[in-house]
Biopython code that builds the backbone (N, CA, C, O; Angstrom):
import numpy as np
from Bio.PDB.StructureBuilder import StructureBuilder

atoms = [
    (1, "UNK", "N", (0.844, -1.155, 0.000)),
    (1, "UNK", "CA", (0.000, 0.000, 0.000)),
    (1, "UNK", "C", (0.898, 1.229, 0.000)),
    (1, "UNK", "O", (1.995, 1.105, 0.545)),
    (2, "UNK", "N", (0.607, 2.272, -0.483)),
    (2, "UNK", "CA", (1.418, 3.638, -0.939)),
    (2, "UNK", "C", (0.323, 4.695, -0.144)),
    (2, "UNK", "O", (-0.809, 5.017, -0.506)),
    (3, "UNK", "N", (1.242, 5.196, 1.320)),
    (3, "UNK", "CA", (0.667, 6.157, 1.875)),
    (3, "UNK", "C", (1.542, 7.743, 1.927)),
    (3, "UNK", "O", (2.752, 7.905, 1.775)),
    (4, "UNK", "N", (0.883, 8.403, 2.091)),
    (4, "UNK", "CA", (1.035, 9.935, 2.320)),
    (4, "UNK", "C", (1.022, 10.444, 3.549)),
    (4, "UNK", "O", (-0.109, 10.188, 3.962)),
    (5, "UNK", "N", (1.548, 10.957, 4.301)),
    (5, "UNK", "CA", (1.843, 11.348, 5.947)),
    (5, "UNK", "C", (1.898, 12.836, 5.817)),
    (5, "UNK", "O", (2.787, 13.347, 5.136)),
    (6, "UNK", "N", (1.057, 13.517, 6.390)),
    (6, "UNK", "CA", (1.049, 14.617, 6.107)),
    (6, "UNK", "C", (0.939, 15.255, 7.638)),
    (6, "UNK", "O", (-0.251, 15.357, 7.934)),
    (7, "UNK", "N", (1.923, 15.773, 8.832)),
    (7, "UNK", "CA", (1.723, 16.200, 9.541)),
    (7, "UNK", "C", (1.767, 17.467, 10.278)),
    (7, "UNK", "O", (2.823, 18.038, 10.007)),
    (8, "UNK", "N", (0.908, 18.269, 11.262)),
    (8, "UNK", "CA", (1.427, 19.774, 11.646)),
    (8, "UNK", "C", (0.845, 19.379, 13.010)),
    (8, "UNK", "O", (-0.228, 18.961, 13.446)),
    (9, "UNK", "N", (2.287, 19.769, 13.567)),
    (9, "UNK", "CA", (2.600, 19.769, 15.610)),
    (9, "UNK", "C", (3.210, 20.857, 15.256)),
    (9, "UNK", "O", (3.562, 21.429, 14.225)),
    (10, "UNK", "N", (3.269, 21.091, 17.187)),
    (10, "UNK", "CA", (3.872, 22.660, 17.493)),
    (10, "UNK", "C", (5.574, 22.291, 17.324)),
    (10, "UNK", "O", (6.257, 21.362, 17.757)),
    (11, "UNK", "N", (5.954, 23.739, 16.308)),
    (11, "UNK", "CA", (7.250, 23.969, 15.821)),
    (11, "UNK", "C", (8.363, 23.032, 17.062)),
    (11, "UNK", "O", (9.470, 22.586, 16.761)),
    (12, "UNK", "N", (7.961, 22.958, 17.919)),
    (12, "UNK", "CA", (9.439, 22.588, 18.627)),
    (12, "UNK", "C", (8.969, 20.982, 18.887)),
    (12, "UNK", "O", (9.443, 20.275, 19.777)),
    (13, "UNK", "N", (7.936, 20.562, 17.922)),
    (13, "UNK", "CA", (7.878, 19.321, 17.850)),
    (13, "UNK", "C", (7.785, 18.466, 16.889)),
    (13, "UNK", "O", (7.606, 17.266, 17.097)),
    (14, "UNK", "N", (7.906, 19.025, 15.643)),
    (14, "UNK", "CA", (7.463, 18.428, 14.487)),
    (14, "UNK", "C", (8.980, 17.669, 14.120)),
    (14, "UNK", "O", (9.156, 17.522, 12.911)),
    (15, "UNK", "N", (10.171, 17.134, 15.078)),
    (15, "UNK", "CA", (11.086, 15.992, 14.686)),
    (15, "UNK", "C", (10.475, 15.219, 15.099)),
    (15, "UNK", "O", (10.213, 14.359, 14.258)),
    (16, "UNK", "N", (9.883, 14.968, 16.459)),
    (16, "UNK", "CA", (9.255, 13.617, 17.064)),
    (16, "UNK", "C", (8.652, 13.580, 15.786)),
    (16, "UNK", "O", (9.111, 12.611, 15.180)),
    (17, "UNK", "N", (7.952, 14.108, 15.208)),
    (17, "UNK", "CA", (6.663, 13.627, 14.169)),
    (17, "UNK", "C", (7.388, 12.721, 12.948)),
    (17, "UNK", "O", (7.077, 11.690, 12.352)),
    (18, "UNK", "N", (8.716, 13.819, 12.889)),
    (18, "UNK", "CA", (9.716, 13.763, 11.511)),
    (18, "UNK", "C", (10.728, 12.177, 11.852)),
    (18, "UNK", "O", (10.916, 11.288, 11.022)),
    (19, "UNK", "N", (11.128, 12.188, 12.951)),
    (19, "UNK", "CA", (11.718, 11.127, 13.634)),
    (19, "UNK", "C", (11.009, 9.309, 13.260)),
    (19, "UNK", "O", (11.535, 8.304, 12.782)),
    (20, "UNK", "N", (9.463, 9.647, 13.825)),
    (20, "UNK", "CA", (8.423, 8.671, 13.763)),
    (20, "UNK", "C", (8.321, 8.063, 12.422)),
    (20, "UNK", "O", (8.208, 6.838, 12.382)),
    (21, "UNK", "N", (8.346, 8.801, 11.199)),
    (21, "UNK", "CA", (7.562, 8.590, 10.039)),
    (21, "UNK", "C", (8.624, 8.342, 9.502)),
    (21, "UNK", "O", (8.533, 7.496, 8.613)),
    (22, "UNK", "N", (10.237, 8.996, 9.798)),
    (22, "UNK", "CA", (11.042, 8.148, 8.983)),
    (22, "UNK", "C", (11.338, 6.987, 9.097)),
    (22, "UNK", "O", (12.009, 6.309, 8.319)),
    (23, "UNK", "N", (10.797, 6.647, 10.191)),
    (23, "UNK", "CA", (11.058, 5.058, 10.401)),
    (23, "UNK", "C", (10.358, 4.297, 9.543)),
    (23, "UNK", "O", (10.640, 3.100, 9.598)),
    (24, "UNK", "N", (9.560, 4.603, 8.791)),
    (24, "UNK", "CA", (8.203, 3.651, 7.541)),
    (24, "UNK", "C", (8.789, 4.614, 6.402)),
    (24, "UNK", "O", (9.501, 4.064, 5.561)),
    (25, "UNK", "N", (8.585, 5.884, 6.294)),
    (25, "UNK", "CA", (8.759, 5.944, 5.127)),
    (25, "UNK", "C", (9.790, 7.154, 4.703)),
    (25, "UNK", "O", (10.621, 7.723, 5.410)),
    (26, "UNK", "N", (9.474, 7.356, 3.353)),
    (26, "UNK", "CA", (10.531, 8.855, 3.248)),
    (26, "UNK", "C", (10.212, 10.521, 3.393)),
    (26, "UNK", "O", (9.201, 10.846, 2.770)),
    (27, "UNK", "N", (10.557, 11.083, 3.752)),
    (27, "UNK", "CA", (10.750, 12.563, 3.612)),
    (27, "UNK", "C", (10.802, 12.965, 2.653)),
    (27, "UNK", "O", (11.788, 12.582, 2.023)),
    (28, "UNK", "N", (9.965, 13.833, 1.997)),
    (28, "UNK", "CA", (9.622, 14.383, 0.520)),
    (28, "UNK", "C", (9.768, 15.784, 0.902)),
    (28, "UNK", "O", (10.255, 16.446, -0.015)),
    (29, "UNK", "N", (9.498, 16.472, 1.985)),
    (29, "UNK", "CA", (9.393, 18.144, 1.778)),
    (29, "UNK", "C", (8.758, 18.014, 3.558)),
    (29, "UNK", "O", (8.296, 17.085, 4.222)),
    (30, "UNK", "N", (9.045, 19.491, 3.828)),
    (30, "UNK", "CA", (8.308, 19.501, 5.010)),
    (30, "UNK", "C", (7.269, 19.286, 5.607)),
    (30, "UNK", "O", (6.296, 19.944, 5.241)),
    (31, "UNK", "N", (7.074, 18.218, 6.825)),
    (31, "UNK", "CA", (5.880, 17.918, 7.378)),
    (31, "UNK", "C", (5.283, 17.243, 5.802)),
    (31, "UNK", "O", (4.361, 17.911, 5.336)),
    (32, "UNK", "N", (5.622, 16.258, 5.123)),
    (32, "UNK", "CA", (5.318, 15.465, 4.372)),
    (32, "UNK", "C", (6.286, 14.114, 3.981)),
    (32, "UNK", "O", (7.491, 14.101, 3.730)),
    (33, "UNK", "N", (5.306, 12.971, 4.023)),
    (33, "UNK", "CA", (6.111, 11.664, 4.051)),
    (33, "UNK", "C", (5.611, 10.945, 2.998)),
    (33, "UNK", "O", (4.579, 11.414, 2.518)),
    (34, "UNK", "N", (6.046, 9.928, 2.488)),
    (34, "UNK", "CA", (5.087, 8.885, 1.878)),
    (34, "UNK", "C", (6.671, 7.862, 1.562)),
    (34, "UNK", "O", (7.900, 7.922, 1.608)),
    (35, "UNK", "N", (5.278, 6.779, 1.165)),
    (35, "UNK", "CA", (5.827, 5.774, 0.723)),
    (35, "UNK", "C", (5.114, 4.727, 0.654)),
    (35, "UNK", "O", (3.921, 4.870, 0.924)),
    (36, "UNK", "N", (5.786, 2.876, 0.141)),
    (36, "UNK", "CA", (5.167, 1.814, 0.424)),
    (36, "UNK", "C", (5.486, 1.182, 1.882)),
    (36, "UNK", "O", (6.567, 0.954, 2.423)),
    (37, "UNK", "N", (3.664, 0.907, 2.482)),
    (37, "UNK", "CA", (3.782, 0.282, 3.440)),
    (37, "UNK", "C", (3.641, -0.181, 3.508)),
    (37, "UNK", "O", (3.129, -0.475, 2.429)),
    (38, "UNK", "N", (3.516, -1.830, 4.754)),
    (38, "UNK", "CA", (2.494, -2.850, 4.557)),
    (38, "UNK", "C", (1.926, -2.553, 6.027)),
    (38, "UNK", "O", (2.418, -2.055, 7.040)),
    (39, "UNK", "N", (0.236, -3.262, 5.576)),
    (39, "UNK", "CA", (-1.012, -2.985, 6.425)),
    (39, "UNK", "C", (-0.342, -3.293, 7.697)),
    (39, "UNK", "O", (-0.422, -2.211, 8.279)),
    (40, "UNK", "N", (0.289, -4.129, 8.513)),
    (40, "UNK", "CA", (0.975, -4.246, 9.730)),
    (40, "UNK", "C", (2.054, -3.155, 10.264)),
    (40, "UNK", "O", (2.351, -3.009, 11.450)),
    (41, "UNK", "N", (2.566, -2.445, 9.223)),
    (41, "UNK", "CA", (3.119, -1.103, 9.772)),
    (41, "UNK", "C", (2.682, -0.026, 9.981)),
    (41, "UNK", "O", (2.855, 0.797, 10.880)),
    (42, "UNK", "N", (1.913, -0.068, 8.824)),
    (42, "UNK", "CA", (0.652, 1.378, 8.878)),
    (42, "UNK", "C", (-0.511, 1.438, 10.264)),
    (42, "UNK", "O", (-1.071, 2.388, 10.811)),
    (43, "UNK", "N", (-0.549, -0.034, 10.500)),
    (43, "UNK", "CA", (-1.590, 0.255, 12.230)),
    (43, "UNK", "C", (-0.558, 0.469, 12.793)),
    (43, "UNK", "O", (-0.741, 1.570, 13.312)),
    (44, "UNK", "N", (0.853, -0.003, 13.147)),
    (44, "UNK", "CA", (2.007, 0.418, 14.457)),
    (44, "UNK", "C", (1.994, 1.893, 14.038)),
    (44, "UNK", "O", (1.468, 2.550, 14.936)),
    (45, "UNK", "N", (2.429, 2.755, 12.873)),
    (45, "UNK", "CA", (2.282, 4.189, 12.566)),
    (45, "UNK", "C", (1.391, 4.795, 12.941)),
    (45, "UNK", "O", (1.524, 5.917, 13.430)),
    (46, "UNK", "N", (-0.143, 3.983, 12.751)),
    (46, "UNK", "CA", (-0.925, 4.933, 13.107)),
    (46, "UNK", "C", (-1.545, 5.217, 14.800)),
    (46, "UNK", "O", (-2.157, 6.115, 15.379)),
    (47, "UNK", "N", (-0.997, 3.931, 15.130)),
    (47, "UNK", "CA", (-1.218, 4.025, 16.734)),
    (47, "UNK", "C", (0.092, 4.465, 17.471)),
    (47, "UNK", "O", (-0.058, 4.346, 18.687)),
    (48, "UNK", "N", (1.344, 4.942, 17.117)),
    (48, "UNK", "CA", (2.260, 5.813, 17.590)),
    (48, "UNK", "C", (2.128, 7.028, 17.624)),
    (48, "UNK", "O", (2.443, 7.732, 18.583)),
    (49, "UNK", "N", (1.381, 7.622, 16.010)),
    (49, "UNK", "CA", (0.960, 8.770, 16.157)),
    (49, "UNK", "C", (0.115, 9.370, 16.802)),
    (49, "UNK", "O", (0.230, 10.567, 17.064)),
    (50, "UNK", "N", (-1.200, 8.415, 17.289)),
    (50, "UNK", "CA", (-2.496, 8.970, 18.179)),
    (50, "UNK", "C", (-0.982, 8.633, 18.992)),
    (50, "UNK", "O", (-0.322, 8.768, 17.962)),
    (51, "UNK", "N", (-0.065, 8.344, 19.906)),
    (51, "UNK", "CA", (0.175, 8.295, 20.972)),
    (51, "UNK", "C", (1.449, 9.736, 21.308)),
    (51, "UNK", "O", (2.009, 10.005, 22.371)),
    (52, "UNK", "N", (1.544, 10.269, 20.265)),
    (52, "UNK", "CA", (2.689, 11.336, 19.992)),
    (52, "UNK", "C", (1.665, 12.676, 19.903)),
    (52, "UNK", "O", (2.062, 13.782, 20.268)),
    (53, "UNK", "N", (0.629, 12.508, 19.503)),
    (53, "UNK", "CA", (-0.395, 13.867, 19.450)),
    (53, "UNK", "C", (-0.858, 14.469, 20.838)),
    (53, "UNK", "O", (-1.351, 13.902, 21.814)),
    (54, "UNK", "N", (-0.529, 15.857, 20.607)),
    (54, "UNK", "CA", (-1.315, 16.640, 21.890)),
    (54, "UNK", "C", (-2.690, 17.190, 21.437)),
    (54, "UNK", "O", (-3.031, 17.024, 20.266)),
    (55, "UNK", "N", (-3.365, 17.732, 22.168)),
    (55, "UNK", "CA", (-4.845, 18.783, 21.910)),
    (55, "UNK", "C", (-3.814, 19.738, 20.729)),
    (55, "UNK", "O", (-2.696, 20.178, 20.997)),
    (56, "UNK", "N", (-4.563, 19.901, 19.357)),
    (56, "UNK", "CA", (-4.386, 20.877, 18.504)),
    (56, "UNK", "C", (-3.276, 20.604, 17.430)),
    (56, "UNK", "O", (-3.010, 21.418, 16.546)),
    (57, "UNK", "N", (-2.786, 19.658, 17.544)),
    (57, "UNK", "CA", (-2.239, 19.144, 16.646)),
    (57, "UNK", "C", (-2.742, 17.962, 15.922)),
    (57, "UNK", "O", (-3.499, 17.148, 16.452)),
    (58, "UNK", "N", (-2.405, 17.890, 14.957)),
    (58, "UNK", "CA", (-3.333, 16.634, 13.639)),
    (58, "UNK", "C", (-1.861, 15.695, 12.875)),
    (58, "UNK", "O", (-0.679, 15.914, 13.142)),
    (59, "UNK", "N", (-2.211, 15.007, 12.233)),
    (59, "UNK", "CA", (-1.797, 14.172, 11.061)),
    (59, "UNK", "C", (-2.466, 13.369, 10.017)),
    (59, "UNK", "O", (-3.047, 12.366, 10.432)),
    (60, "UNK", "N", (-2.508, 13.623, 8.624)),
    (60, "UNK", "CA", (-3.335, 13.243, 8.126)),
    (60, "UNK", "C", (-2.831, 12.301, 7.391)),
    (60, "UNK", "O", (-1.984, 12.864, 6.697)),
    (61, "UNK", "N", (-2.865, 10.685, 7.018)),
    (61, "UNK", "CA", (-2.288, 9.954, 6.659)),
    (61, "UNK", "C", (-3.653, 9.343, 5.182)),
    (61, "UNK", "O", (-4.808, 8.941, 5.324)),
    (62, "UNK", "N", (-3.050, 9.483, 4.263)),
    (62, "UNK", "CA", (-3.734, 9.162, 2.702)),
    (62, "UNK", "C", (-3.311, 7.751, 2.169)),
    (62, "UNK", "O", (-2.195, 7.349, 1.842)),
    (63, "UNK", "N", (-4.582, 7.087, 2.176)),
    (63, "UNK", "CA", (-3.809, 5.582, 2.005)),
    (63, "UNK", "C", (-4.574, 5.533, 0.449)),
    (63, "UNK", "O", (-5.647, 6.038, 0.119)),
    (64, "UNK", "N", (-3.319, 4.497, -0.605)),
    (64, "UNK", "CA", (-3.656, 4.417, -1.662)),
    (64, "UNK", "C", (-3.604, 3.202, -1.829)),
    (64, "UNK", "O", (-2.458, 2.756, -1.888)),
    (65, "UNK", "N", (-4.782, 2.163, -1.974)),
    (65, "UNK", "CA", (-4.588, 0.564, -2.172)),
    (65, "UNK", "C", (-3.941, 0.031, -3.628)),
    (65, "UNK", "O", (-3.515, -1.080, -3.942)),
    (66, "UNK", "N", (-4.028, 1.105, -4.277)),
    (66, "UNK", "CA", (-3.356, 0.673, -5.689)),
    (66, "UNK", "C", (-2.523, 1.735, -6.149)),
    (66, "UNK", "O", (-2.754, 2.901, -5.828)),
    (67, "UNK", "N", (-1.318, 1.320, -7.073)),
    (67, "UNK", "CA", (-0.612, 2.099, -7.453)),
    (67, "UNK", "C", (-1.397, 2.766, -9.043)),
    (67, "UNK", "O", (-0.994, 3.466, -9.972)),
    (68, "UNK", "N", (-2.258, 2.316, -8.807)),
    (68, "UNK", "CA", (-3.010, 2.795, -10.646)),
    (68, "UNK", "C", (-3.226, 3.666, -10.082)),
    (68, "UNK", "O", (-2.733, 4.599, -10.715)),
    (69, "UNK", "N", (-3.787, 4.102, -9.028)),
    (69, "UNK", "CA", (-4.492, 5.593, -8.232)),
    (69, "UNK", "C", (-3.642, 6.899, -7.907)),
    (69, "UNK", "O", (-4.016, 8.037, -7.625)),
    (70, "UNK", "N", (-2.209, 6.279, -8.061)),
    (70, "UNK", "CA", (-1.477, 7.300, -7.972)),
    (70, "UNK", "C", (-0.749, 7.986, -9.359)),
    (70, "UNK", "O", (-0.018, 7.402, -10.158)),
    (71, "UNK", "N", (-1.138, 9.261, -9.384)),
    (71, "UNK", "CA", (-0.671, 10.099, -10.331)),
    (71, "UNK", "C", (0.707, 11.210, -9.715)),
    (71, "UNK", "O", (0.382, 12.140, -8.977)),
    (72, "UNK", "N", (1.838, 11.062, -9.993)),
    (72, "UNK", "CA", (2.336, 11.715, -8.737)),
    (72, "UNK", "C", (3.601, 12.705, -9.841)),
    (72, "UNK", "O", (4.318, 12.067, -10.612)),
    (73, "UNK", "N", (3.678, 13.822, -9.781)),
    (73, "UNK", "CA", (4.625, 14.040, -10.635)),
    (73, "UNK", "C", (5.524, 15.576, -9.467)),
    (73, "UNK", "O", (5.037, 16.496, -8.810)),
    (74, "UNK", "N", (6.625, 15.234, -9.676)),
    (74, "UNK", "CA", (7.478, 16.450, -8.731)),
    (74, "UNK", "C", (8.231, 17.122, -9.795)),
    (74, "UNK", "O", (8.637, 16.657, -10.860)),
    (75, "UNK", "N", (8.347, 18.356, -9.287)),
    (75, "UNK", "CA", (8.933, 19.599, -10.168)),
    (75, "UNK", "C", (10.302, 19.953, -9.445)),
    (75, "UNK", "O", (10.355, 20.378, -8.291)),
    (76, "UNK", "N", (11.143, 19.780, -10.069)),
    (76, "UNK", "CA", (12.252, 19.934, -9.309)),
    (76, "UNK", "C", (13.160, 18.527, -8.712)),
    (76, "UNK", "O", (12.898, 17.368, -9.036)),
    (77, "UNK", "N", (13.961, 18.829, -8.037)),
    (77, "UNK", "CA", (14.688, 17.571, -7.106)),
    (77, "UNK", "C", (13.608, 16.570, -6.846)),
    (77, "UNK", "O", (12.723, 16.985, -6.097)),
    (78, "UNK", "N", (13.465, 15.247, -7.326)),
    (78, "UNK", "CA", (12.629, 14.427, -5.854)),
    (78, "UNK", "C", (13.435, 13.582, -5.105)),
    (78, "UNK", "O", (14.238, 12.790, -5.598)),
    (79, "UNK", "N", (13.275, 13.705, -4.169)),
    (79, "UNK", "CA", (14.214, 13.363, -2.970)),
    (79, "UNK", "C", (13.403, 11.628, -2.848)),
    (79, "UNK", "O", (13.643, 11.000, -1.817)),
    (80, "UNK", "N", (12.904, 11.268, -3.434)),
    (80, "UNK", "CA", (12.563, 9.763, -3.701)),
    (80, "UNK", "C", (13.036, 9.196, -4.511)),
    (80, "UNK", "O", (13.129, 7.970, -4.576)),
    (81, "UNK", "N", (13.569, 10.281, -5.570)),
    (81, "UNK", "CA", (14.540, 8.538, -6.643)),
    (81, "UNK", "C", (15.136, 8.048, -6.244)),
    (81, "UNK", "O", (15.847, 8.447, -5.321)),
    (82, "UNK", "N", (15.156, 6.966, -6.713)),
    (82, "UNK", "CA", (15.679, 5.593, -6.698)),
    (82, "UNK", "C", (15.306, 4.863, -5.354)),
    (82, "UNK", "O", (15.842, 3.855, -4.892)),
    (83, "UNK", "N", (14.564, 5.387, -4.980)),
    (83, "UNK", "CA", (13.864, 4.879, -3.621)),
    (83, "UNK", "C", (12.553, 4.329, -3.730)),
    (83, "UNK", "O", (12.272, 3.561, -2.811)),
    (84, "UNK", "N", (11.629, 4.514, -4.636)),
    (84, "UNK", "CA", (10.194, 4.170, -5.184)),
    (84, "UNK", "C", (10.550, 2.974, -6.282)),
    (84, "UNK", "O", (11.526, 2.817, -7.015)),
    (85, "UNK", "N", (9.554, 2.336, -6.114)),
    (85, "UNK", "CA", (9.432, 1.259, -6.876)),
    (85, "UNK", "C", (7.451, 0.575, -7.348)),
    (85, "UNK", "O", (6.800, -0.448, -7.134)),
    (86, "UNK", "N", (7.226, 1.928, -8.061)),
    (86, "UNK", "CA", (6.072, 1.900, -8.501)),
    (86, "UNK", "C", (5.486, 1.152, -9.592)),
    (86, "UNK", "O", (4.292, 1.283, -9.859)),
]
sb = StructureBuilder()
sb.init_structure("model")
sb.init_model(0)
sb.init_chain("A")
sb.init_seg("    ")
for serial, (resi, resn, name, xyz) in enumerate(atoms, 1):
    if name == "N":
        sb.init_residue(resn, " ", resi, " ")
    sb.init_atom(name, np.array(xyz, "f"), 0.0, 1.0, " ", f" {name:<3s}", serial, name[0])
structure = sb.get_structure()
């Protein structure tokens, strides 16, 4: 599965967030992640993150069950080549 991690915590916390998500996937740009996961990592991700969240902070995680669904094109550097395998 090919997810999207999209998170915003308070400034003097968004490494825990950045820390967390590199552990599954990659760093594309700020407070944004993605990659391929499998369904057994994506529940440990997503139950670390409810456990890393305070009142007022979010994370929004975009799950894509197929790679036909993804249209994905970057302008500039992508800091994912040779790292994707779509």
């Amino acid at each position: 599965m090919y997810v999207v991690m999209v998170y915003d915590l308070e400034a003097d916390r968004t490494q825990k967030a950045l820390k967390l998500g590199r552990r599954y996937l990659t760093h594309v740009q700020n407070s944004v992640l993605e990659g391929e996961i499998s369904e057994g990592d994506l529940a440990t991700l997503k139950d670390e993150i409810d456990d890393l969240l305070i009142p007022g902070e979010s994370t929004i995680i975009y799950e894509l069950s197929s790679d036909t669904l993804l249209n994905r094109t970057v302008y500039g550097d992508d800091p994912t080549e040779g790292q994707r395998f779509l």
